[in-house]
HTML snippet that shows the backbone in 3Dmol.js (N, CA, C, O; Angstrom):
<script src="https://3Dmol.org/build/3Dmol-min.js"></script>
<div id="view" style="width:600px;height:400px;position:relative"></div>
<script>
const pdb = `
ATOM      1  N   UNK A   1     100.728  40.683  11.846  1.00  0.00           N
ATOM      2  CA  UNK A   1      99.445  41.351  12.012  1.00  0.00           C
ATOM      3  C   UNK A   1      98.888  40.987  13.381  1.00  0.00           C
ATOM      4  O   UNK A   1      99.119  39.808  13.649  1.00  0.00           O
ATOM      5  N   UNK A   2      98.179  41.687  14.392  1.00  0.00           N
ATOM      6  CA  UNK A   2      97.756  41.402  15.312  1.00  0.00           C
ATOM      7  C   UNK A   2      97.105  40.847  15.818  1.00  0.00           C
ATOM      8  O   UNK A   2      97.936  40.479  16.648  1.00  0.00           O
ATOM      9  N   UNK A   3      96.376  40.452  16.074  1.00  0.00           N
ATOM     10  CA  UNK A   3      95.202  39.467  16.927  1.00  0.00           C
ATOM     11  C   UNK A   3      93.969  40.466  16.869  1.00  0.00           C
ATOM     12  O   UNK A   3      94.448  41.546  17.214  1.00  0.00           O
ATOM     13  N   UNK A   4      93.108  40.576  16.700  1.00  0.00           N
ATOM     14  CA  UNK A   4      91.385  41.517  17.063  1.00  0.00           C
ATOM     15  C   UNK A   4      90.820  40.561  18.249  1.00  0.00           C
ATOM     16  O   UNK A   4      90.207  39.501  18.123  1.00  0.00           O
ATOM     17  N   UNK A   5      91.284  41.383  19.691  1.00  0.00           N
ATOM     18  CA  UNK A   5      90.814  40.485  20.706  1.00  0.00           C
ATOM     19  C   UNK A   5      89.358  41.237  21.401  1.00  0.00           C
ATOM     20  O   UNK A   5      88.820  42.046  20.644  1.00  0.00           O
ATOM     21  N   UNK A   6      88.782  41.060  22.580  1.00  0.00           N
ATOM     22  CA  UNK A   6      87.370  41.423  22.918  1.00  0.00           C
ATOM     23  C   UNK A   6      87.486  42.758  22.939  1.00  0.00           C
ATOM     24  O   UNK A   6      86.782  43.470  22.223  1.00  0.00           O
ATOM     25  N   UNK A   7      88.294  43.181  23.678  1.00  0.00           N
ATOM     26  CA  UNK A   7      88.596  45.248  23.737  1.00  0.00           C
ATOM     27  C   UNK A   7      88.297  45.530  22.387  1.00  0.00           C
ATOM     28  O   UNK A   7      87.156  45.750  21.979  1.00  0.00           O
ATOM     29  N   UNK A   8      89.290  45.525  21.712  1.00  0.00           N
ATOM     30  CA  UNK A   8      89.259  45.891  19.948  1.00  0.00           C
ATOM     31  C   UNK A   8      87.653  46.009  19.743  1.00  0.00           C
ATOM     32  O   UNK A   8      86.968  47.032  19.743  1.00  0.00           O
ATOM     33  N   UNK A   9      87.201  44.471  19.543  1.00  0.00           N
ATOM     34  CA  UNK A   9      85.939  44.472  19.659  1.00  0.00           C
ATOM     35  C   UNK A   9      84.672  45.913  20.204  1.00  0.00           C
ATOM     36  O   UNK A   9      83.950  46.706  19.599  1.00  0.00           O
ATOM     37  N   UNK A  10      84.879  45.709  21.172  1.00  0.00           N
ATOM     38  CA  UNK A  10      83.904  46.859  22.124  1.00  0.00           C
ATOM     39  C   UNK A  10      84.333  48.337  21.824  1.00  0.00           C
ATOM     40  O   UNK A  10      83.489  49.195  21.563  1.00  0.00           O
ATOM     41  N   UNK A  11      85.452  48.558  21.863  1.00  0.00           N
ATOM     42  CA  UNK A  11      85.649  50.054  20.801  1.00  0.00           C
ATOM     43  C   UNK A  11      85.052  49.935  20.009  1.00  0.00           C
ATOM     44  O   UNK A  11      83.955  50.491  20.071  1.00  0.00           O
ATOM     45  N   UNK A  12      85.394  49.143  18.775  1.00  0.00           N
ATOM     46  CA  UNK A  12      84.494  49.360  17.463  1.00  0.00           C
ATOM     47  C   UNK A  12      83.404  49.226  17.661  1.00  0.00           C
ATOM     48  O   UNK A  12      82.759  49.647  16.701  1.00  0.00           O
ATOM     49  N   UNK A  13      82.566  48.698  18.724  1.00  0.00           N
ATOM     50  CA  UNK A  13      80.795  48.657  18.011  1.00  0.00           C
ATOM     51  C   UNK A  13      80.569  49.946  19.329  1.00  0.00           C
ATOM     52  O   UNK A  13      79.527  50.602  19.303  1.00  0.00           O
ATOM     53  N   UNK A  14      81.520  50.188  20.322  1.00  0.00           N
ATOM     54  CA  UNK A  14      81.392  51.486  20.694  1.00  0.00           C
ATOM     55  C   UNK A  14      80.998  52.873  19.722  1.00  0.00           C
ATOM     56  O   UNK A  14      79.987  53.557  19.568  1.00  0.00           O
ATOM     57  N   UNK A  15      81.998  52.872  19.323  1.00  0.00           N
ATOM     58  CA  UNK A  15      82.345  53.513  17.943  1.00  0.00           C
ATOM     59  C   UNK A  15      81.226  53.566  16.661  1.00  0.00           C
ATOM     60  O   UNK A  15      80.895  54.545  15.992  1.00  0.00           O
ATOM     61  N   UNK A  16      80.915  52.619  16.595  1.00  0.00           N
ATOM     62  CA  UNK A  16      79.169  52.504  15.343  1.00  0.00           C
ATOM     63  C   UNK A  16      78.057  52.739  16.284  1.00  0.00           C
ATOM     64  O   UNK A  16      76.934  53.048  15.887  1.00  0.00           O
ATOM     65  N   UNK A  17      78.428  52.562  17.805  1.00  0.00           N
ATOM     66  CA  UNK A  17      76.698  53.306  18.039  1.00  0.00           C
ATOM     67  C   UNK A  17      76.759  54.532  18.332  1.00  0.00           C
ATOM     68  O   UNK A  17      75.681  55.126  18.345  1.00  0.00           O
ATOM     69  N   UNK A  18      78.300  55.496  18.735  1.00  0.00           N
ATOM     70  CA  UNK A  18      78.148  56.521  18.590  1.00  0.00           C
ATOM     71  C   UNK A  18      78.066  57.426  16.549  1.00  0.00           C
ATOM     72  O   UNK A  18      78.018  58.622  16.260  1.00  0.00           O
ATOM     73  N   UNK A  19      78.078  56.656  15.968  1.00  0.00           N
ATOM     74  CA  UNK A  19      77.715  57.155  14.751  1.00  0.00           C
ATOM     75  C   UNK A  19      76.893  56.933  14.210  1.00  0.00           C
ATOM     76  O   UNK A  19      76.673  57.683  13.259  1.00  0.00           O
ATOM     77  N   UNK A  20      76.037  55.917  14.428  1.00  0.00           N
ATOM     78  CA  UNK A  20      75.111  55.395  13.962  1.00  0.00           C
ATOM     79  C   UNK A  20      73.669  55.239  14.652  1.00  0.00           C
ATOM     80  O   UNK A  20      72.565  54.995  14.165  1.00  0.00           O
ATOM     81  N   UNK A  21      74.215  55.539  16.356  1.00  0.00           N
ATOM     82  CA  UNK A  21      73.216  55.601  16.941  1.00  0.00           C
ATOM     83  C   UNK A  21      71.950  54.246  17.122  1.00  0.00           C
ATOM     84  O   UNK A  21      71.387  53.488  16.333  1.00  0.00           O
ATOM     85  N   UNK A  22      71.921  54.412  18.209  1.00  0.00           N
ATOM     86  CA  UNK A  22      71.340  52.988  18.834  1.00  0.00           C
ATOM     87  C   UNK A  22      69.971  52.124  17.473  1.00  0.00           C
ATOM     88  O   UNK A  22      69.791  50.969  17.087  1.00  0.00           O
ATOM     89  N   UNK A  23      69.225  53.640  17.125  1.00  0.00           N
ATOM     90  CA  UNK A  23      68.073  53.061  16.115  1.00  0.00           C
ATOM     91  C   UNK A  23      68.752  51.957  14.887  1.00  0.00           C
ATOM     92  O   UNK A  23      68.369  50.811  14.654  1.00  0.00           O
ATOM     93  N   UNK A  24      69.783  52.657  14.267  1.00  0.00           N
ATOM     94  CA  UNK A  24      70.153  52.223  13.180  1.00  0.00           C
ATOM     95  C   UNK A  24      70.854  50.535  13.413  1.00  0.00           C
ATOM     96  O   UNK A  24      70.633  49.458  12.858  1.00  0.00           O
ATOM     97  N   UNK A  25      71.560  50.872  14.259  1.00  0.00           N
ATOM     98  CA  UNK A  25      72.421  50.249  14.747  1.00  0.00           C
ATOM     99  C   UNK A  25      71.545  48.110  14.259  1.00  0.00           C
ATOM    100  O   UNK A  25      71.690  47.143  13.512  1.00  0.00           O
ATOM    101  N   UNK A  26      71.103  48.397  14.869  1.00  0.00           N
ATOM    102  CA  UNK A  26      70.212  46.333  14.594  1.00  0.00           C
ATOM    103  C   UNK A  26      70.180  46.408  12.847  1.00  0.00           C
ATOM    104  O   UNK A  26      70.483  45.582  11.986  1.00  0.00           O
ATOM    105  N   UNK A  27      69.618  47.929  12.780  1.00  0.00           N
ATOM    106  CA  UNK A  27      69.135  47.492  11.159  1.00  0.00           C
ATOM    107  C   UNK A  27      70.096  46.991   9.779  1.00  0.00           C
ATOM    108  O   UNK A  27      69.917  46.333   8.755  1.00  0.00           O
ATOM    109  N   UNK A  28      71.398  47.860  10.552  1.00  0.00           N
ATOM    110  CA  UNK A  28      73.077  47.586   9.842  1.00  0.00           C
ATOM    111  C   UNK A  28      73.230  46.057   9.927  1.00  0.00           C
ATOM    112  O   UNK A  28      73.425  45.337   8.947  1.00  0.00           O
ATOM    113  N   UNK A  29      73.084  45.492  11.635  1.00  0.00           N
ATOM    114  CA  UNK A  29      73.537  44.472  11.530  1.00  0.00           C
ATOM    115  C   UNK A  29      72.590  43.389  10.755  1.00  0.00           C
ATOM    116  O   UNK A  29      73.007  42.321  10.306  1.00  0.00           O
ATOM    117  N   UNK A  30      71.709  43.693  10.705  1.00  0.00           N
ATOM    118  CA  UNK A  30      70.663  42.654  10.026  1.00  0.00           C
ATOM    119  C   UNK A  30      70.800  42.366   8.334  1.00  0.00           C
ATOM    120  O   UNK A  30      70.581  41.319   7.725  1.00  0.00           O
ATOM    121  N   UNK A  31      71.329  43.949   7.717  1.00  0.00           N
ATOM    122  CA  UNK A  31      71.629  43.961   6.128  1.00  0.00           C
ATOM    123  C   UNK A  31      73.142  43.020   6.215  1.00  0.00           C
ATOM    124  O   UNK A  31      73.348  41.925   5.691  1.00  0.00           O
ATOM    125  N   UNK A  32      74.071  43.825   7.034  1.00  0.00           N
ATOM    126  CA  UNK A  32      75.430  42.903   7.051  1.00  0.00           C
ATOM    127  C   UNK A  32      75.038  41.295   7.354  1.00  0.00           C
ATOM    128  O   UNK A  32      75.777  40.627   6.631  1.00  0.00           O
ATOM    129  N   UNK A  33      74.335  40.586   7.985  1.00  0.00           N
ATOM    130  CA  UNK A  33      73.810  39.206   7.898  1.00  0.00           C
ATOM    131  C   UNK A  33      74.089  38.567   6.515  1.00  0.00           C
ATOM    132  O   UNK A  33      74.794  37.707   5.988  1.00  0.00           O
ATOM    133  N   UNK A  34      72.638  39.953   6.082  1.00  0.00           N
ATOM    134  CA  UNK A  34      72.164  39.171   4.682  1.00  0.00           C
ATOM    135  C   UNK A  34      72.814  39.221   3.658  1.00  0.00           C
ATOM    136  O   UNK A  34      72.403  38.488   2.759  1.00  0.00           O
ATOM    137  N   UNK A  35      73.839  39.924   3.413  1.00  0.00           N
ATOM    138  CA  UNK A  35      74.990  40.276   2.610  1.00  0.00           C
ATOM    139  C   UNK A  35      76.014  38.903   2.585  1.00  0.00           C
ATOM    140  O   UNK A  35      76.354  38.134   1.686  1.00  0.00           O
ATOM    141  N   UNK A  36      76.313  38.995   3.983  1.00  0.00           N
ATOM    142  CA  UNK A  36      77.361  37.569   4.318  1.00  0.00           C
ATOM    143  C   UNK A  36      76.266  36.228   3.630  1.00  0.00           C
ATOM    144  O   UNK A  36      76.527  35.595   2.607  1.00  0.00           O
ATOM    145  N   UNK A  37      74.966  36.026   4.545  1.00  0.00           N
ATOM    146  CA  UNK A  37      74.163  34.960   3.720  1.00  0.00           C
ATOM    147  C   UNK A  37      74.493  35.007   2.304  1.00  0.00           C
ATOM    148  O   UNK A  37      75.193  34.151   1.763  1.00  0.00           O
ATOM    149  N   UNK A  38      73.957  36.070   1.667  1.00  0.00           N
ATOM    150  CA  UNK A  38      74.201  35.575  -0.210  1.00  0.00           C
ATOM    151  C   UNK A  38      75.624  35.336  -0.661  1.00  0.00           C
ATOM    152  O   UNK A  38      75.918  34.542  -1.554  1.00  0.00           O
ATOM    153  N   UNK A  39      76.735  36.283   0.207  1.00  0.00           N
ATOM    154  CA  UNK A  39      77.737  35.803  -0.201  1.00  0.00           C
ATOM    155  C   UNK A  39      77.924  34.474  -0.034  1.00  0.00           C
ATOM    156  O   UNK A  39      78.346  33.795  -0.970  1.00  0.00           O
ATOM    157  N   UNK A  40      77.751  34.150   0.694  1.00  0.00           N
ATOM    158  CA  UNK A  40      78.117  32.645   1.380  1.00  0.00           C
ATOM    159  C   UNK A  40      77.364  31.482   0.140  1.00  0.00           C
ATOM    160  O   UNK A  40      77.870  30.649  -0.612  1.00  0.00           O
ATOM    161  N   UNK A  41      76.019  31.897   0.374  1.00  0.00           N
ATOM    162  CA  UNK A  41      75.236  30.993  -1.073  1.00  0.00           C
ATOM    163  C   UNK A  41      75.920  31.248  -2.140  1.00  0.00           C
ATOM    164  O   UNK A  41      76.513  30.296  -2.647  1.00  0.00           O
ATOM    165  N   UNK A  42      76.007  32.291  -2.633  1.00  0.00           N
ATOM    166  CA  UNK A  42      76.757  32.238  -4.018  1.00  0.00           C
ATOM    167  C   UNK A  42      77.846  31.474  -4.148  1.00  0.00           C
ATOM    168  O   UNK A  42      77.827  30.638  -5.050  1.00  0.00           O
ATOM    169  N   UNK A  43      79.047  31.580  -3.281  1.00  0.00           N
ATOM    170  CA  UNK A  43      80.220  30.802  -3.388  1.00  0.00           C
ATOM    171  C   UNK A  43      80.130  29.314  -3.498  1.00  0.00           C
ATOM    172  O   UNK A  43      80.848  28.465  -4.026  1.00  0.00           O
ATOM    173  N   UNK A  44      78.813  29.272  -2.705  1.00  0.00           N
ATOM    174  CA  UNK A  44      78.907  27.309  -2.740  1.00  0.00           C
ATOM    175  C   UNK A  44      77.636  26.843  -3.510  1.00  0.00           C
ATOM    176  O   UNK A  44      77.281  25.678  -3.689  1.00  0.00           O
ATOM    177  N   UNK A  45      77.089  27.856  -3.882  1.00  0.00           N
ATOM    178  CA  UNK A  45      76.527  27.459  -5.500  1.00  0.00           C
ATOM    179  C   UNK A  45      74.806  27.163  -4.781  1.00  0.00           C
ATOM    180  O   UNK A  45      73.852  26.938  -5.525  1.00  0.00           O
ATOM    181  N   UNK A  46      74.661  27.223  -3.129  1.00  0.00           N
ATOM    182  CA  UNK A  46      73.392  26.971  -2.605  1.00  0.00           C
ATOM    183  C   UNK A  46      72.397  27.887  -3.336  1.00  0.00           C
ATOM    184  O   UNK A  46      71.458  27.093  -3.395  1.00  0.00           O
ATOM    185  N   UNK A  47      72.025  28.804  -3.827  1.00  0.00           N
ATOM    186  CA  UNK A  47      71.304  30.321  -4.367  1.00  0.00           C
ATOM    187  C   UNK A  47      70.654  29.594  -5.645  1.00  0.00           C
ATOM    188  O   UNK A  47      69.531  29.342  -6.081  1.00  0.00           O
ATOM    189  N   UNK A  48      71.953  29.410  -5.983  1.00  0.00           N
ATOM    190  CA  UNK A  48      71.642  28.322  -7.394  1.00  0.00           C
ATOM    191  C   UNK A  48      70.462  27.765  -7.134  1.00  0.00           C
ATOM    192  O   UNK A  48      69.300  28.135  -7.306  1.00  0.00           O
ATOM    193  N   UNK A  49      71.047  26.640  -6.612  1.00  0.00           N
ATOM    194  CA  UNK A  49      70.020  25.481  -6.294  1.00  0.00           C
ATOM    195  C   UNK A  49      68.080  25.407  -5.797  1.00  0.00           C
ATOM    196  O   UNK A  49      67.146  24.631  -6.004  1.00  0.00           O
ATOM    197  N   UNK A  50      68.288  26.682  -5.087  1.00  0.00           N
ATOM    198  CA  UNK A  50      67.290  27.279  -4.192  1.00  0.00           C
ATOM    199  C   UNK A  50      66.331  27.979  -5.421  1.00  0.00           C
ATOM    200  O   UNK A  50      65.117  27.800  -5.526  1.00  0.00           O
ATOM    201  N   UNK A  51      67.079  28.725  -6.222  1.00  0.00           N
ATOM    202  CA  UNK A  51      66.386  29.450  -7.516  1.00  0.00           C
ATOM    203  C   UNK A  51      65.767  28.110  -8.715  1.00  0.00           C
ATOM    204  O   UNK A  51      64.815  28.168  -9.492  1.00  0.00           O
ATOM    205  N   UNK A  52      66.738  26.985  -8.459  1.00  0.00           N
ATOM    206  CA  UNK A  52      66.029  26.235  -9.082  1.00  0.00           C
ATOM    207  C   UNK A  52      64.916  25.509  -9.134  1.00  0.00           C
ATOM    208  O   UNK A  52      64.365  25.096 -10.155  1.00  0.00           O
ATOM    209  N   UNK A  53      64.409  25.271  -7.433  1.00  0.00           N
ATOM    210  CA  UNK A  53      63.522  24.953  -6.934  1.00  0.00           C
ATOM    211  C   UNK A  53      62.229  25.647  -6.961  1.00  0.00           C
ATOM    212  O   UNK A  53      61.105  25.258  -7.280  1.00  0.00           O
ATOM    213  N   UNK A  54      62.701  26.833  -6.522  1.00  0.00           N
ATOM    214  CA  UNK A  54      61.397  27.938  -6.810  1.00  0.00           C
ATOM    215  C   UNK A  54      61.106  27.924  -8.207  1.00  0.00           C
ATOM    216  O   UNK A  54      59.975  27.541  -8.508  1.00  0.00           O
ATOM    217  N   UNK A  55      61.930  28.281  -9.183  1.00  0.00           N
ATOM    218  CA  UNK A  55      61.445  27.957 -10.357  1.00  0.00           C
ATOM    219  C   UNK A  55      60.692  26.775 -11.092  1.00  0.00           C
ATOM    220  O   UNK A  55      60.066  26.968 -12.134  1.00  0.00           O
ATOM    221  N   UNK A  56      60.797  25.506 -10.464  1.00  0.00           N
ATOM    222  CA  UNK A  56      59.915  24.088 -10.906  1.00  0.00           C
ATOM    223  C   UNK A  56      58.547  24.309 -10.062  1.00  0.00           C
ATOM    224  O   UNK A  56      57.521  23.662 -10.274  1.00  0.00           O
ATOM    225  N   UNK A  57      58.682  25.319  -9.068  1.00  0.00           N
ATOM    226  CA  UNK A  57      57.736  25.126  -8.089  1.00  0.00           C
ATOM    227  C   UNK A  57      56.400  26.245  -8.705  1.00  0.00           C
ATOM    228  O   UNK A  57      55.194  26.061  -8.546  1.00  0.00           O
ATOM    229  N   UNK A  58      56.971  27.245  -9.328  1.00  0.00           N
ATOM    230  CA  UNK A  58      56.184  28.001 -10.006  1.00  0.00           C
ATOM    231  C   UNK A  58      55.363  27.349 -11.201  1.00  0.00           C
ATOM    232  O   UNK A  58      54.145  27.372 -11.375  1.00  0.00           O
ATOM    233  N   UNK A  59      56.320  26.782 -11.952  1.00  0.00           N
ATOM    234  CA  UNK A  59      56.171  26.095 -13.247  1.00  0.00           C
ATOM    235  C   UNK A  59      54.548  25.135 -13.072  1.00  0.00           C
ATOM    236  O   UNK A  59      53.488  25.077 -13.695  1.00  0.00           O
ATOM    237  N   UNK A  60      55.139  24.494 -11.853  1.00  0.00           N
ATOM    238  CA  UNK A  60      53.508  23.511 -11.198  1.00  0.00           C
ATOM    239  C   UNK A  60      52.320  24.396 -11.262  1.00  0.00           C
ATOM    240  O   UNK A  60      51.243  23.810 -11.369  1.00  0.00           O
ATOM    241  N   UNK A  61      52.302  25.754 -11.215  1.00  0.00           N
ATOM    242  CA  UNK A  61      50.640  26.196 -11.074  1.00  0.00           C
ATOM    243  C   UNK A  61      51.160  27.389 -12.544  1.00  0.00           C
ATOM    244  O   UNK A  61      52.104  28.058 -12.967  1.00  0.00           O
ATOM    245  N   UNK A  62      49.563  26.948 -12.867  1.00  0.00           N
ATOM    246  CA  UNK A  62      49.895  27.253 -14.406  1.00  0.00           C
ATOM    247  C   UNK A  62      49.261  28.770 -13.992  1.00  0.00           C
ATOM    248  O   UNK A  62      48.352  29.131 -13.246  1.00  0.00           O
ATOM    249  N   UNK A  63      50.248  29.478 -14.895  1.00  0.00           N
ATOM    250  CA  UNK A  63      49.763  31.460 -14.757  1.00  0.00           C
ATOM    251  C   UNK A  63      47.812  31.755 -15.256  1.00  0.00           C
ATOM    252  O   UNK A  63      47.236  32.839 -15.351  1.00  0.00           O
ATOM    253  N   UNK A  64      47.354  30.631 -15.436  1.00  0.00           N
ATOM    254  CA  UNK A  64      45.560  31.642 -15.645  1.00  0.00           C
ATOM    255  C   UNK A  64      44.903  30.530 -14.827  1.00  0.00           C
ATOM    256  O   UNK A  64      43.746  30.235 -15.130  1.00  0.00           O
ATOM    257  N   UNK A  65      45.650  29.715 -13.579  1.00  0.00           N
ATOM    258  CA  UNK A  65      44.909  28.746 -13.250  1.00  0.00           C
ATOM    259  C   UNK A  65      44.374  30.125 -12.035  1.00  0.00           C
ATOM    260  O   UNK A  65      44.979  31.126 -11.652  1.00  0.00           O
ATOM    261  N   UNK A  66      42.966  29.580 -11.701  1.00  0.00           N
ATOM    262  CA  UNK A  66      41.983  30.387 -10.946  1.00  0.00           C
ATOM    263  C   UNK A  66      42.366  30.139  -9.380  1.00  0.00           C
ATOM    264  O   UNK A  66      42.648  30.999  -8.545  1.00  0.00           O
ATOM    265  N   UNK A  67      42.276  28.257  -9.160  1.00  0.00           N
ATOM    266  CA  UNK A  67      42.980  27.597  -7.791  1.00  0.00           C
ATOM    267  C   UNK A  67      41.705  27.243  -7.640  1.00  0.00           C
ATOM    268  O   UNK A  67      40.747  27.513  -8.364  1.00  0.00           O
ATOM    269  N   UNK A  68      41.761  26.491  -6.448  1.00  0.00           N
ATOM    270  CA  UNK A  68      40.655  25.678  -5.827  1.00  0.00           C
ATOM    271  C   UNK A  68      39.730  25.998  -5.785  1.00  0.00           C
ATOM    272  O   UNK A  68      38.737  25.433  -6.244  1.00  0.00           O
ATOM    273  N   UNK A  69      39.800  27.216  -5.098  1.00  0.00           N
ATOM    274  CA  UNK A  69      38.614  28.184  -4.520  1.00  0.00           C
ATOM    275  C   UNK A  69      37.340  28.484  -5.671  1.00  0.00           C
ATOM    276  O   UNK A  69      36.173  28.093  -5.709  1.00  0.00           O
ATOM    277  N   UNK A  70      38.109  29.322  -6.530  1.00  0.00           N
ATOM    278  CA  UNK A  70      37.518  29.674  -7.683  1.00  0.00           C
ATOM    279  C   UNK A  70      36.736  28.726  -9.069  1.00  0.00           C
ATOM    280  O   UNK A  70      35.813  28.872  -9.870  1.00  0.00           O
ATOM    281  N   UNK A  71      37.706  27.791  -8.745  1.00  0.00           N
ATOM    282  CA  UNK A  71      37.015  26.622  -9.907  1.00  0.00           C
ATOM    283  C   UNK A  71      36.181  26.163  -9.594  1.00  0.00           C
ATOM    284  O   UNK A  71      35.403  25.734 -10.447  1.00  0.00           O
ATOM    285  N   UNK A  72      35.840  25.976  -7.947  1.00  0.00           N
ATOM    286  CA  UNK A  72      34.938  25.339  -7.760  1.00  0.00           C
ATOM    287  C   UNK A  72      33.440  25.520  -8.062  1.00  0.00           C
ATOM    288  O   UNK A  72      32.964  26.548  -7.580  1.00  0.00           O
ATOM    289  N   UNK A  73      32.425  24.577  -8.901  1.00  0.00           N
ATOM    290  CA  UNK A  73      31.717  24.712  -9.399  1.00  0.00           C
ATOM    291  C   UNK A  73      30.220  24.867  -8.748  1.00  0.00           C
ATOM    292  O   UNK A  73      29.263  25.502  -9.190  1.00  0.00           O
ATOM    293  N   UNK A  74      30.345  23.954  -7.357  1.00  0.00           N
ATOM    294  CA  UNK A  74      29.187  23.883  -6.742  1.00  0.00           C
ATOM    295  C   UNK A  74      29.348  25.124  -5.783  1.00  0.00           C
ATOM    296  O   UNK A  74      28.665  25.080  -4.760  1.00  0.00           O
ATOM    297  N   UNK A  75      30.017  26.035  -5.938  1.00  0.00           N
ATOM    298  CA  UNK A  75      29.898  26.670  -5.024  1.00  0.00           C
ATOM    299  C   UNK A  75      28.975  28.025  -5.303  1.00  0.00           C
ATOM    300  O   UNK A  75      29.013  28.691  -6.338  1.00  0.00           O
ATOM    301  N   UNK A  76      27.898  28.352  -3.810  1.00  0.00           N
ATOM    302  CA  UNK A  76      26.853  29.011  -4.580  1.00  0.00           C
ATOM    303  C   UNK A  76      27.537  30.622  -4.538  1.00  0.00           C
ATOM    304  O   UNK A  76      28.319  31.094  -3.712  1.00  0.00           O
ATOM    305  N   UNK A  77      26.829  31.351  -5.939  1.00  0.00           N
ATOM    306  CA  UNK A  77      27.437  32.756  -5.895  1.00  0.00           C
ATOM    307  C   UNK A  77      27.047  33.654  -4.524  1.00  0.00           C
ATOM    308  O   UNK A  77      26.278  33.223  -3.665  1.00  0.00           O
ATOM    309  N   UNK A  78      27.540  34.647  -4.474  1.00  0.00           N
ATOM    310  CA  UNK A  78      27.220  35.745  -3.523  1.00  0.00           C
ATOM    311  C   UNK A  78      26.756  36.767  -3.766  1.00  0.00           C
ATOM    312  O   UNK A  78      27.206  37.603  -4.549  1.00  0.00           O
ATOM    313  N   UNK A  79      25.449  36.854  -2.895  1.00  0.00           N
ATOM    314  CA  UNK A  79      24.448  37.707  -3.037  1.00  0.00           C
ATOM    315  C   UNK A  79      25.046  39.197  -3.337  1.00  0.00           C
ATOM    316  O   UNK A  79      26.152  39.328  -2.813  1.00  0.00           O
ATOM    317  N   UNK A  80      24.688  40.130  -3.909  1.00  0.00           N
ATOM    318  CA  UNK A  80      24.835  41.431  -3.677  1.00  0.00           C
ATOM    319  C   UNK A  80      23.963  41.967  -2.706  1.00  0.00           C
ATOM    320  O   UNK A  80      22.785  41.608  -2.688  1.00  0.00           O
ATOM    321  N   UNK A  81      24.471  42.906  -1.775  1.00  0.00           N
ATOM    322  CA  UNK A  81      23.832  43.335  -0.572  1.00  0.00           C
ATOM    323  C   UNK A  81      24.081  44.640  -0.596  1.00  0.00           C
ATOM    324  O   UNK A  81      24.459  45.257   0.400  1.00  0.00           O
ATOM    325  N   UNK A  82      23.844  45.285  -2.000  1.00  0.00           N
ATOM    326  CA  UNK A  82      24.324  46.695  -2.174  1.00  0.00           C
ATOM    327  C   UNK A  82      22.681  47.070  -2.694  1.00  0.00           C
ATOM    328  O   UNK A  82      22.343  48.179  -3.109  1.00  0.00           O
ATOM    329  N   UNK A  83      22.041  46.231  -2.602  1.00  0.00           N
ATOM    330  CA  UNK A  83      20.042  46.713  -3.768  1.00  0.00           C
ATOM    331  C   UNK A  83      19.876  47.470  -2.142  1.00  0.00           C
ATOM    332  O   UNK A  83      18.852  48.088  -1.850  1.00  0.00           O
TER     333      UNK A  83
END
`;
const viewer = $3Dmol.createViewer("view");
viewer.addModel(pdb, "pdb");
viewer.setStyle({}, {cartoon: {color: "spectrum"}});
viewer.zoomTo();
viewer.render();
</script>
């Protein structure tokens, strides 16, 4: 099988910007990234790990908590400026 040396190279992305045209062209390479990224996580189990984190991290703020802002008690209400 041959070698894919720099020429090879420059045809082919020759070749995708005449089909794809200059606009598209970043946006391909940016999905192909993220494709390789998850592949890559999945195989070595990183995705995993990452989902597990977010998930304990959710778990910490409870679903009807209001947050700081809102609980706070001394804080004075706001006028209506609609009379």
């Amino acid at each position: 099988m041959p070698n894919i040396g720099p020429l090879e190279l420059a045809i082919v992305l020759i070749i995708a910007l005449v089909v794809f045209g200059p606009k598209r062209l970043p946006e391909l390479g940016r999905s192909l990234g993220r494709g390789i990224r998850e592949f890559r996580g999945s195989v070595s189990g990183e995705r995993e790990e990452r989902e597990e984190r977010e998930d304990e991290s959710r778990r910490e703020i409870a679903p009807g908590d209001p947050g700081p802002a809102v609980a706070d008690e001394k804080a004075e209400p706001v006028a209506d400026k609609r009379r």
